[in-house]
C-alpha positions in Angstrom: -13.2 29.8 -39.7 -10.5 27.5 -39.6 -8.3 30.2 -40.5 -9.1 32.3 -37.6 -8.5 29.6 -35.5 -5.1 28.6 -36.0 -4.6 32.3 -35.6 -6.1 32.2 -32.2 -3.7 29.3 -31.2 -0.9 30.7 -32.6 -1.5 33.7 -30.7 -2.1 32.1 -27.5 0.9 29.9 -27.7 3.2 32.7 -28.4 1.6 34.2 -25.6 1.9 31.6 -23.4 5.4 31.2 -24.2 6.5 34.4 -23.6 4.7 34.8 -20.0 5.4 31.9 -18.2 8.0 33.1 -16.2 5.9 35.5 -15.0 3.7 33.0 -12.6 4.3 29.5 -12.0 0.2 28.6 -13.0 1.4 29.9 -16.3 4.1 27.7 -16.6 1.9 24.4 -15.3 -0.6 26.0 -17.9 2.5 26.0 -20.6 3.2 22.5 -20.3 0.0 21.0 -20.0 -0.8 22.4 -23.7 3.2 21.3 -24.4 4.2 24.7 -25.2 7.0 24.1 -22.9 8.2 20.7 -21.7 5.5 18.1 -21.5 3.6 17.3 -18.2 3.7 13.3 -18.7 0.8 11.8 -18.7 1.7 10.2 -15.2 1.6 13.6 -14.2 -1.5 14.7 -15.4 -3.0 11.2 -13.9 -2.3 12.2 -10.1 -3.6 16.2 -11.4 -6.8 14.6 -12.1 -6.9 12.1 -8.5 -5.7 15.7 -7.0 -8.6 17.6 -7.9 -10.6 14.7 -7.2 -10.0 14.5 -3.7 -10.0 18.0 -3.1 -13.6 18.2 -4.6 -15.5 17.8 -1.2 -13.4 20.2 0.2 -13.9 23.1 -1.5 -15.2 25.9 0.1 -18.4 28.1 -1.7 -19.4 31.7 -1.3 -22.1 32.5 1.0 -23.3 35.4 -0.5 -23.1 36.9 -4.1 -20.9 39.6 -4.6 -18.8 39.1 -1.5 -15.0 38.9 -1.6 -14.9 35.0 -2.0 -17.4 35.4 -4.6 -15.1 37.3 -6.4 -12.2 35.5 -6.1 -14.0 32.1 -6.9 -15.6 34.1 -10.2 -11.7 34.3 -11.3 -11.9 30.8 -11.5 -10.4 30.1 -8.4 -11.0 27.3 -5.8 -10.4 27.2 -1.8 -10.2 24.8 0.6 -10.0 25.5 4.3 -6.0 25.4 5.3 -6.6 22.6 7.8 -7.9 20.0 5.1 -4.6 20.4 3.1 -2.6 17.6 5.0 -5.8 15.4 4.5 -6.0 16.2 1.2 -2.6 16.0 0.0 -2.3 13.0 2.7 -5.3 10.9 0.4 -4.1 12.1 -3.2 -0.6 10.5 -2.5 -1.3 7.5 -0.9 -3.0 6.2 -3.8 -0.2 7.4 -6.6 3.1 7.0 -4.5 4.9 6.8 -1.5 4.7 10.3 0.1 8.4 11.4 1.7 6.9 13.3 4.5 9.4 15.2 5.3 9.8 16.6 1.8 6.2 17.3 1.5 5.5 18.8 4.8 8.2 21.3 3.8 6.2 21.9 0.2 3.0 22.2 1.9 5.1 25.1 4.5 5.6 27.2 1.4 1.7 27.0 0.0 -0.1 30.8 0.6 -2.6 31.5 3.2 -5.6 33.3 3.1 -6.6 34.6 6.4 -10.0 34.4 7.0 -11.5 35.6 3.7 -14.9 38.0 4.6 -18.3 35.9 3.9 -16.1 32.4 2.9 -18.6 30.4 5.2 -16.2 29.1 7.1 -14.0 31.1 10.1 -10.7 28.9 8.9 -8.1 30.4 6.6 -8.2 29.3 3.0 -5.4 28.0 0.6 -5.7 28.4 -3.1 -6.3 25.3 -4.3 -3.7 25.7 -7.5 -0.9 26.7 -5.2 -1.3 23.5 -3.2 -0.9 21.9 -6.8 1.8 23.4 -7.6 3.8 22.9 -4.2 2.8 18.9 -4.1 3.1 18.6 -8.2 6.6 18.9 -7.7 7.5 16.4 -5.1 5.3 14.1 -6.8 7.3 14.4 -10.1 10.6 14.3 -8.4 9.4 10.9 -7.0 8.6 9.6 -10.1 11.7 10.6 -11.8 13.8 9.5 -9.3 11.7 5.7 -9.7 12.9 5.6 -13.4 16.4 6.4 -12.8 16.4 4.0 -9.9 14.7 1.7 -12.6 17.6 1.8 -15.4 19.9 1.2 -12.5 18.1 -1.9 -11.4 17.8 -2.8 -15.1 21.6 -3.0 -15.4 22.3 -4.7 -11.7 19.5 -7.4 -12.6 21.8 -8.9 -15.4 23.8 -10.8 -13.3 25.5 -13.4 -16.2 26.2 -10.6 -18.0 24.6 -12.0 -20.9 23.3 -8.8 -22.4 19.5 -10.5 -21.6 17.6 -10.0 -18.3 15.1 -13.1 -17.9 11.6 -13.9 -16.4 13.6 -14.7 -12.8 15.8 -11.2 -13.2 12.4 -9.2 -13.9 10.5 -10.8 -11.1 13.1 -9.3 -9.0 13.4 -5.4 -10.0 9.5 -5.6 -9.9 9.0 -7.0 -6.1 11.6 -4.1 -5.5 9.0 -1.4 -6.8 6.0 -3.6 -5.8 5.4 -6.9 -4.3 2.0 -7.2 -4.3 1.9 -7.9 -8.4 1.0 -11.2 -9.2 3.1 -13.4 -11.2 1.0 -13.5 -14.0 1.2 -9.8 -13.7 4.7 -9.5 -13.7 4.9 -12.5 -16.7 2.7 -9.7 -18.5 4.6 -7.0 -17.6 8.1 -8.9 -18.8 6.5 -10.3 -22.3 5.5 -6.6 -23.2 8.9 -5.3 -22.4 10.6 -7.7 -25.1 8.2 -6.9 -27.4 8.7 -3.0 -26.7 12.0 -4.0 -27.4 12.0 -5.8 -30.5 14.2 -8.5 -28.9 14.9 -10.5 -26.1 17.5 -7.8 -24.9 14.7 -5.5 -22.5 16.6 -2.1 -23.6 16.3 1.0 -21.0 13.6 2.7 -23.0 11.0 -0.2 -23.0 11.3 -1.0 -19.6 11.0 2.4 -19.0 7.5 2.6 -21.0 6.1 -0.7 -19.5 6.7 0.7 -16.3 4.4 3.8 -17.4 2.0 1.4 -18.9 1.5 -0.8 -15.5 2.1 2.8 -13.6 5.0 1.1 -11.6 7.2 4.2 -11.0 4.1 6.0 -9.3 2.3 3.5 -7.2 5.1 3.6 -4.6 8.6 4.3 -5.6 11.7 1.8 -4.9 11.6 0.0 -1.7 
């Protein structure tokens, strides 16, 4: 009964709580139910474009019962080690501007698997989760570093000092992020913002959630 369940959730959040330092897919597990700090939803966005492109990568058992079997019946997915560039390559050239150096050296620390028995293939296989959780994390520091970036912009685009930033001063952070908006994109995008704000003052904060809404921060990062 309903009961039961909020027993059950309890329970599991606790658990989760308590064990997350224990493995980094407990932790990602943690805060995508918000038991710890929350994933953002930006975050969870490029998750789902991740998996996607991984998808016709994945690697399935030959033969029932064999070691990749097992592993994959743990809920566990592989792709072969060679496709992880290409994968990784795809998932963040549609979200953001990849720092390659940054993520070459994420992708150096992902596990290997060398040649599992019976995996189909004669290539070595990487988890997909622990690619996740290696490329996650540039990805995120990316974004954060776009909205930090942003507030500064914010600020520097007042250049009366009026306390107001207008149509022209938006135009401009936003063709720093992204020029190929349209103007009657970035008109949108600046109409929102003062009513986010409540005023014709574009405060930090609504600027900030615009810029989620019209997923500025992750399409590229500043130029």
């Amino acid at each position: 009964d309903m009961d039961d369940a909020k027993v059950l959730l309890r329970d599991l959040a606790y658990s989760v709580a308590e064990q997350h330092e224990l493995s980094n897919k407990f932790r990602l597990f943690a805060r995508f139910c918000g038991v710890l700090q929350a994933v953002p939803d930006v975050i969870l966005d490029f998750y789902l474009l991740f998996m996607l492109e991984c998808k016709p990568y994945i690697v399935k058992p030959v033969k029932r019962g064999s070691p990749l079997d097992k592993l994959v019946s743990r809920g566990r997915d592989f792709i072969m080690s060679d496709s992880v560039a290409t994968v990784v390559e795809k998932a963040f050239s549609q979200s953001m501007s990849a720092r390659e150096f940054a993520i070459q050296s994420k992708m150096s620390k992902i596990p290997i698997l060398r040649q599992v028995e019976d995996s189909g293939v004669k290539m070595d296989l990487c988890d997909v989760d622990d690619i996740w959780l290696n490329v996650s994390e540039e990805f995120e520091q990316q974004y954060e570093q776009g909205r930090i970036e942003a507030g500064k912009l914010l600020l520097a685009a007042d250049v009366n000092q009026d306390g107001n930033v207008d149509l022209e001063e938006f135009v401009e952070i936003i063709r720093l992020f992204d020029a190929s908006f349209s103007k009657a994109q970035v008109a949108k995008m600046y109409f929102d913002a003062i009513a986010e704000s409540g005023s014709d003052n574009i405060t930090h904060k609504a600027f900030l959630v615009v810029g989620d809404k019209y997923k500025l921060f992750q399409t590229r990062g500043l130029k």
